[in-house]
N, C-alpha and C positions, 0 to 999 in steps of 0.2 A: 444053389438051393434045389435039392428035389423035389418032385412033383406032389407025394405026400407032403413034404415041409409047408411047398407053400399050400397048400389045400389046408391043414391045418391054421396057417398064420389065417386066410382066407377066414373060416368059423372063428376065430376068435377077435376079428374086426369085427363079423356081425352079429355075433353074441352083444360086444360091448355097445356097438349100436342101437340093438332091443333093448338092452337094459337101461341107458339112455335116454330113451324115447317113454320107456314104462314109467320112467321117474317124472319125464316132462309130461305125461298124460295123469300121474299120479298127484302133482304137485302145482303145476302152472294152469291146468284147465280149471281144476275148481276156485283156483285164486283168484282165475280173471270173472269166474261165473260171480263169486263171493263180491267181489268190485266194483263188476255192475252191477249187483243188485242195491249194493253198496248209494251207489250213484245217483239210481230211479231213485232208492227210499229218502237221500237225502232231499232228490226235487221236491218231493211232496211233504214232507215231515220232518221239521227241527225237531233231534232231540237234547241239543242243548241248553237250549234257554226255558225247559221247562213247560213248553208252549204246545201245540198243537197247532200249525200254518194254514191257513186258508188257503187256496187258491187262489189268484187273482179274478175278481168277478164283476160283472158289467151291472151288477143288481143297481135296481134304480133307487136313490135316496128318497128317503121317507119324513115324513116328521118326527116328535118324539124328542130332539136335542138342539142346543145350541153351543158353539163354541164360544166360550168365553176366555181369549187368552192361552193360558195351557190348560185350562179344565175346559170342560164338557159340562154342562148343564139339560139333566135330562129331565122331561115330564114325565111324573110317576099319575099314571091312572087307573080308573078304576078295573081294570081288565090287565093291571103288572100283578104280578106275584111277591106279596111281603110277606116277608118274614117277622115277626117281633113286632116294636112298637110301632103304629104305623107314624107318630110324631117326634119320632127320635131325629137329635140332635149328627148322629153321623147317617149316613147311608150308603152301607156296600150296594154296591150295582153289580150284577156279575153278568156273562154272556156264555155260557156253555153248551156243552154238546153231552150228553150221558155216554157215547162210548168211549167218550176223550180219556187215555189215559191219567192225563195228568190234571184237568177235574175231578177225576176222584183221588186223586193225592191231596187236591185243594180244600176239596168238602171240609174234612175235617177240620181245617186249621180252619176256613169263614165259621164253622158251629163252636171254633174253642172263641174266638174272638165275641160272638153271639153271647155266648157263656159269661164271661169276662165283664160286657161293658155294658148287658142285660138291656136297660129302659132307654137308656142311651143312643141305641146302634139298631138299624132294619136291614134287612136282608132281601132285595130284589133281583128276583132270577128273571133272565131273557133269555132267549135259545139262538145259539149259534151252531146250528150242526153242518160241521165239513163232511157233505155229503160225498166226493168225493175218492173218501178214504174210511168214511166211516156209514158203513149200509144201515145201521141199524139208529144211524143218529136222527134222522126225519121220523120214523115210524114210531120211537120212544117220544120222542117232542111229542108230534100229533098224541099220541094214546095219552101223554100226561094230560093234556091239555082236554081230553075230553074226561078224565078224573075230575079233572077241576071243574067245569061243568054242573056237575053232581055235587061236589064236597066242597068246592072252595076252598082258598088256599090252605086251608088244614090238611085237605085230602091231597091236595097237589104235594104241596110240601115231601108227606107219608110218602107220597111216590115216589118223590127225586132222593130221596134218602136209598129208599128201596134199590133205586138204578145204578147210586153211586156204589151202594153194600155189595153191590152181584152183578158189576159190569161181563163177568164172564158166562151170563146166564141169559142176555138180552136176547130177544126175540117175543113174537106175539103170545107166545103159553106163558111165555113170563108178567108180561104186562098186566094180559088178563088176570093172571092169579093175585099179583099184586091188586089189582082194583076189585075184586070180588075181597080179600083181604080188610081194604077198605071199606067196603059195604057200597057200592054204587050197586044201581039199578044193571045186571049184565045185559039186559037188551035195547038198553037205550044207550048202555058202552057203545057194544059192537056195530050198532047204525053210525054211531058218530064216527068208530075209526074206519069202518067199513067206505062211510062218504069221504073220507077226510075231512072232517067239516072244519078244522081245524088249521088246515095246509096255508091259509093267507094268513093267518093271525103267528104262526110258526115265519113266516117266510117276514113278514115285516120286523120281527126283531132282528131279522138277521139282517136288512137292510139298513135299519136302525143301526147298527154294528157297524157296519161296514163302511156308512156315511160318516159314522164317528171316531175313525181310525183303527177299530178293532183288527190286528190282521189274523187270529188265532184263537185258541181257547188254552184254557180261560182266559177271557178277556174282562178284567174290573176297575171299576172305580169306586174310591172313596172322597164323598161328596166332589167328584168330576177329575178327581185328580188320575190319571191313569194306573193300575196294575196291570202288571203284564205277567203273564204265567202261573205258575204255582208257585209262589214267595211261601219263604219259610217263615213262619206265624212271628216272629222277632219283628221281622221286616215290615211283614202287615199291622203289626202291633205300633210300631216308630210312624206310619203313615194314618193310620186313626189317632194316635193321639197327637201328628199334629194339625189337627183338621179340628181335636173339639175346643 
């Protein structure tokens, strides 16, 4: 072979080597990047079961429930948040976080159920926010919770409607608007979220949670029986009625 021949066979080895290598940097880097992110996001975040995963947390158990068998037995007092009759015969419990996605999936089907079984059924929110994963979930908890404050669970409620309506809007210009909305005093708001005056009474429902098996959001009960996730309104439907 001459010395041009092989000088040519020579370029078209390393031609097909670059081209080779452009494919492998084309195609295997971003797959292995896509993989592990893949990986991390599964550690922290199911997203099959509809849920939102907690962490594992050392939070210290509080009062508030008792196990009885496979329900839960929780006290409702004057400082939970109801919805509806406060002497109804079932009561959703629920545990959520406002940036959880899949609480605001859930919202609606606990308001179609609300709808439905009217004098019957109350509605008791507590806050689980995976702080975590979700920045804006402690600071919405706290700001609602100084609405309520002011308006009591009329006004509280007004809010968590509001959070679930415009989870892609969360932040403090939003909170604020919402509670000037509702008509609270804004300077005795912004002292309250300013102090967190609110951050223990936030923090004990989620121990509350976490004592009672909660591992996710939404985490609920109907009269103590467990839901787990964002159940499709059938399901939540088959589980109140066979509770009344």
């Amino acid at each position: 072979m001459s010395f041009t021949a092989r000088l040519q066979k020579i370029k078209i080895i390393r031609s097909n080597k670059e081209s080779t290598m452009k494919k492998y940097k084309a195609f295997y880097i971003p797959g292995a990047i896509l993989l592990g992110s893949l990986i991390i996001s599964g550690a922290i975040l199911s997203l099959d079961g509809g849920q939102g995963v907690a962490q594992k947390s050392d939070s210290n158990p509080s009062l508030g429930a008792v196990v009885n068998g496979g329900k839960v037995e929780f006290i409702i007092g004057e400082n939970d948040h109801i919805r509806g009759n406060v002497d109804a015969k079932i009561t959703l419990l629920e545990f959520s976080d406002f940036e959880c996605p899949f609480c605001g999936r859930f919202h609606p089907t606990a308001k179609q159920a609300m709808e439905e079984y009217g004098e019957d059924i109350r509605w008791v929110y507590k806050h689980f926010p995976l702080t975590s994963i979700h920045l804006q979930a402690q600071p919405s908890a706290e700001a609602s919770e100084c609405v309520w404050e002011q308006t009591g669970d009329e006004g509280f409620w007004e809010f968590v409607d509001a959070m679930f309506e415009n989870q892609a809007r969360l932040g403090s210009a939003f909170y604020a608007e919402v509670a000037q909305q509702i008509g609270v005093d804004m300077g005795q708001y912004q002292t309250c979220v300013s102090e967190r005056k609110y951050q223990d009474k936030v923090q004990n429902d989620l121990d509350t949670g976490v004592k009672d098996g909660v591992t996710g959001t939404p985490g609920s009960f109907v009269n103590g029986t467990p839901v787990k996730g964002a159940v499709p309104y059938q399901q939540l439907k088959a589980i109140i009625d066979a509770a009344l």
